[in-house]
MDTraj code that builds the backbone (N, CA, C; nanometers):
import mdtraj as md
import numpy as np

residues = "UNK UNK UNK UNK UNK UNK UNK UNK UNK UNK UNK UNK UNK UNK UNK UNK UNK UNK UNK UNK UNK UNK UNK UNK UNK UNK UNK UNK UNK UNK UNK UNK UNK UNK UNK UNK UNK UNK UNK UNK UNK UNK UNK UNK UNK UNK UNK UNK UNK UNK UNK UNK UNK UNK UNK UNK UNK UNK UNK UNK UNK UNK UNK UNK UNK UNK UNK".split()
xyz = np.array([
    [4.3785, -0.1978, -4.1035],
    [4.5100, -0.2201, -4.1584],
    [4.6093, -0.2312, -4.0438],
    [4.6842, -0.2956, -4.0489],
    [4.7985, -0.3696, -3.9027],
    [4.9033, -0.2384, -3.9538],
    [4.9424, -0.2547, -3.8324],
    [5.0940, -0.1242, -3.8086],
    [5.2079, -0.2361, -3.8794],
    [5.3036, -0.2257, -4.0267],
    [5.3893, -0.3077, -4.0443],
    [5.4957, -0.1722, -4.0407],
    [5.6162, -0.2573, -3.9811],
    [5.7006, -0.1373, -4.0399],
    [5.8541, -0.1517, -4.0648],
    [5.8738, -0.1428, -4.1721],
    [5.9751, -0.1374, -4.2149],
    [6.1167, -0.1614, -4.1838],
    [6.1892, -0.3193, -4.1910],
    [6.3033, -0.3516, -4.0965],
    [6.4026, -0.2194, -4.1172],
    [6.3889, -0.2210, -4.2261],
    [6.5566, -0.1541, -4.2771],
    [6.5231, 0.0227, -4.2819],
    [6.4174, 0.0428, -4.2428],
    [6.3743, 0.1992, -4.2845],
    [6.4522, 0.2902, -4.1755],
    [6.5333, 0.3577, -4.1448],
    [6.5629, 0.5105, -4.1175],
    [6.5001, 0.5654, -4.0366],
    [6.3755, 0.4904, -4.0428],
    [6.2686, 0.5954, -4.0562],
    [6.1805, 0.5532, -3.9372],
    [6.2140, 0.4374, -3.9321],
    [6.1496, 0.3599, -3.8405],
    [6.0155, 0.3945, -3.7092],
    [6.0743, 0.5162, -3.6425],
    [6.0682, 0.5501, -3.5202],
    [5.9657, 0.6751, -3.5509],
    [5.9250, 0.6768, -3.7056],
    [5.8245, 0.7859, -3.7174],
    [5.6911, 0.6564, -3.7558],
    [5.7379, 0.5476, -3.8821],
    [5.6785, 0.4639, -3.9312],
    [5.5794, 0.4129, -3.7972],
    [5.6620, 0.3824, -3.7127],
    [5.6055, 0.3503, -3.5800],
    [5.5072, 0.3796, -3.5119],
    [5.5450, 0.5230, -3.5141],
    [5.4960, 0.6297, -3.4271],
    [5.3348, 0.6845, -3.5164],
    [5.3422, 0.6967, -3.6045],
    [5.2405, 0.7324, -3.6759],
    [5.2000, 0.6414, -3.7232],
    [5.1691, 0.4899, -3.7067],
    [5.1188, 0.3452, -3.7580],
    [5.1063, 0.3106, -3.9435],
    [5.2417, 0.3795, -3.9916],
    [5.2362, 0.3733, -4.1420],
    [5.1714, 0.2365, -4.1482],
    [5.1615, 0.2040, -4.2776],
    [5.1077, 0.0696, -4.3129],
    [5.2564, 0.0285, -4.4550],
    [5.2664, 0.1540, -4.4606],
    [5.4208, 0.1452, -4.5850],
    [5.4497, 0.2085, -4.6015],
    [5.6365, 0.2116, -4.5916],
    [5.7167, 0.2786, -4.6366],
    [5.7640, 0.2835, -4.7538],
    [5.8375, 0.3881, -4.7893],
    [5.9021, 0.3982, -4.9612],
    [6.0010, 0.4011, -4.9019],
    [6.0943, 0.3854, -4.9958],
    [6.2237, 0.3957, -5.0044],
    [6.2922, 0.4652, -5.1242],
    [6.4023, 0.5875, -5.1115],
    [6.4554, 0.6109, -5.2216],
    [6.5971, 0.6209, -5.2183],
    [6.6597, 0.5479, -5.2665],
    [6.7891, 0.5410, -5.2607],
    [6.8744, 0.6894, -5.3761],
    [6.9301, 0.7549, -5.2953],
    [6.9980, 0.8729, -5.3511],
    [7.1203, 0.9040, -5.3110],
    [7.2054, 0.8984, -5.3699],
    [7.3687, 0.9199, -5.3474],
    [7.3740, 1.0478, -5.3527],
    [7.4816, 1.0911, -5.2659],
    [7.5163, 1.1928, -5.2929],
    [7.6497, 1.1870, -5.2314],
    [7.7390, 1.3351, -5.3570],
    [7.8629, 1.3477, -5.3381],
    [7.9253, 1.4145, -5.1864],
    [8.0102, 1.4319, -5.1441],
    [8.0690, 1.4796, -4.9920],
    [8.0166, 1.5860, -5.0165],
    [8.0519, 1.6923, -5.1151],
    [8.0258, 1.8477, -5.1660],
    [7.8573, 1.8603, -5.1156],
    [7.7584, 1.7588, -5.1567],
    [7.6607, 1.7719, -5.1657],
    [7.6119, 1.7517, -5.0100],
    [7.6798, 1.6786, -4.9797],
    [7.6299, 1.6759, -4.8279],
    [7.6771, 1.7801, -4.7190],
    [7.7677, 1.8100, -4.7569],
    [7.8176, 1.9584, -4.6988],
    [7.7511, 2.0528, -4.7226],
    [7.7351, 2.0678, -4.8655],
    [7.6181, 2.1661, -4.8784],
    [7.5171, 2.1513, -4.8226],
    [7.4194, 2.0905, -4.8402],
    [7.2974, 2.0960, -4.7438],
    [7.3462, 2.1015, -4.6304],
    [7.3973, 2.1006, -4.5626],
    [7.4334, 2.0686, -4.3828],
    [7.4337, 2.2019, -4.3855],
    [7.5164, 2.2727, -4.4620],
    [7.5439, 2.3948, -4.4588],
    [7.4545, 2.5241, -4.4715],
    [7.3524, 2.4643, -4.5553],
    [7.2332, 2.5550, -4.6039],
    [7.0758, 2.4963, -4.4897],
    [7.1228, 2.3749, -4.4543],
    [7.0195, 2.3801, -4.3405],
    [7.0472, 2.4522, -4.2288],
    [7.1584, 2.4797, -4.1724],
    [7.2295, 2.5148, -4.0568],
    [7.1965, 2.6640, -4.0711],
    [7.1637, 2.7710, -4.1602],
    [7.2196, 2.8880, -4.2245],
    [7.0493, 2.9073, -4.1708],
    [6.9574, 2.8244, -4.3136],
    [6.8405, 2.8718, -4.3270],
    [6.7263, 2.8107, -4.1999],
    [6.7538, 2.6700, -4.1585],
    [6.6750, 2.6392, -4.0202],
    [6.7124, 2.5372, -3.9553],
    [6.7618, 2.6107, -3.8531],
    [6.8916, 2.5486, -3.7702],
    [6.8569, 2.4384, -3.6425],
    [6.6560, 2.4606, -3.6485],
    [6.5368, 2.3265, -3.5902],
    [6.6460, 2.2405, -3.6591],
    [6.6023, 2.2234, -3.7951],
    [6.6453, 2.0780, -3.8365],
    [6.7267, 2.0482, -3.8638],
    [6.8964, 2.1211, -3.8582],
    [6.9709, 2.0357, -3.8648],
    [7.0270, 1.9595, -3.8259],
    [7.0406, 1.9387, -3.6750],
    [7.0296, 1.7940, -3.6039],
    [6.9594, 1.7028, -3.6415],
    [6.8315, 1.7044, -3.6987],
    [6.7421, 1.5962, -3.7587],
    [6.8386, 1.5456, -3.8827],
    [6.8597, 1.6454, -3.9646],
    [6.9318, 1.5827, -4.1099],
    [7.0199, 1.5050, -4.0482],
    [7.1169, 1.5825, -4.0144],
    [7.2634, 1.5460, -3.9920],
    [7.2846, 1.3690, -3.9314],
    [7.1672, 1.3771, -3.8092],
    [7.1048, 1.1972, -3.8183],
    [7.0989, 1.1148, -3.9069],
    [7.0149, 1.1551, -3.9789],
    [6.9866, 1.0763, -4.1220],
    [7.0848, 1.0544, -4.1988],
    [7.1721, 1.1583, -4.2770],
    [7.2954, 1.1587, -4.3034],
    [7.3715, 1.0462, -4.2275],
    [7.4237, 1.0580, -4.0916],
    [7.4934, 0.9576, -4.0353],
    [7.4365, 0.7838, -4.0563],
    [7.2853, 0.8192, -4.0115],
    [7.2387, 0.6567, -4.0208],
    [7.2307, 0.6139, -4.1982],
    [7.2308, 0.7679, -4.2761],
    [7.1927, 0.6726, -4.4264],
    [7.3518, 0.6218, -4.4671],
    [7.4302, 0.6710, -4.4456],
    [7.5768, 0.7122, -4.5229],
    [7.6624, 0.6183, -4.4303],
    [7.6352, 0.5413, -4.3167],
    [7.7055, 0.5071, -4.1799],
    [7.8467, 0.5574, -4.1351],
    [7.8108, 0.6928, -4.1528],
    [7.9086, 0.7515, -4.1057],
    [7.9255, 0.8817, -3.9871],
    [8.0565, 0.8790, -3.9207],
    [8.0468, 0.9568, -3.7967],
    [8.0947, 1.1256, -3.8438],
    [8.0013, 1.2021, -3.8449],
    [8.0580, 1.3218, -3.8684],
    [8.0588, 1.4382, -3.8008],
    [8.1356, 1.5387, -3.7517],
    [8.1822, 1.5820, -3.7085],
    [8.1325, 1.7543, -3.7562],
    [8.0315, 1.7979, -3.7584],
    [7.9823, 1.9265, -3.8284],
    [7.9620, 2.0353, -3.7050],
])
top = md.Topology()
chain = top.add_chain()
for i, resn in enumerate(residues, 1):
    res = top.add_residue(resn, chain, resSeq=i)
    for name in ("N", "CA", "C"):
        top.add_atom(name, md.element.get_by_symbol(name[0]), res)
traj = md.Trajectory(xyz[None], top)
């Protein structure tokens, strides 16, 4: 199976890295409240990943934030 990977994925740089063959995609909105919250409850409960989120957040949402 060939390494394809995903133009538009996020995700890219794992898809890559680990030779997915396919990505999913799930499109999920969320409110400011909601994204604060988690930032907030990752930061609290494991503070490894919240630099990882907070990425994602920026690249899903294209926005610059300031946490």
């Amino acid at each position: 199976m060939g390494n394809s990977i995903c133009s538009s994925c996020i995700n890219r740089n794992i898809c890559g890295r680990e030779s997915l063959a396919h990505c999913e995609h799930y499109d999920v909105v969320l409110t400011r409240a909601e994204v604060v919250d988690l930032l907030k409850t990752t930061r609290e409960k494991d503070p490894n990943k919240f630099q990882t989120i907070l990425n994602g957040i920026k690249k899903t949402y294209h926005i610059n934030l300031a946490y």
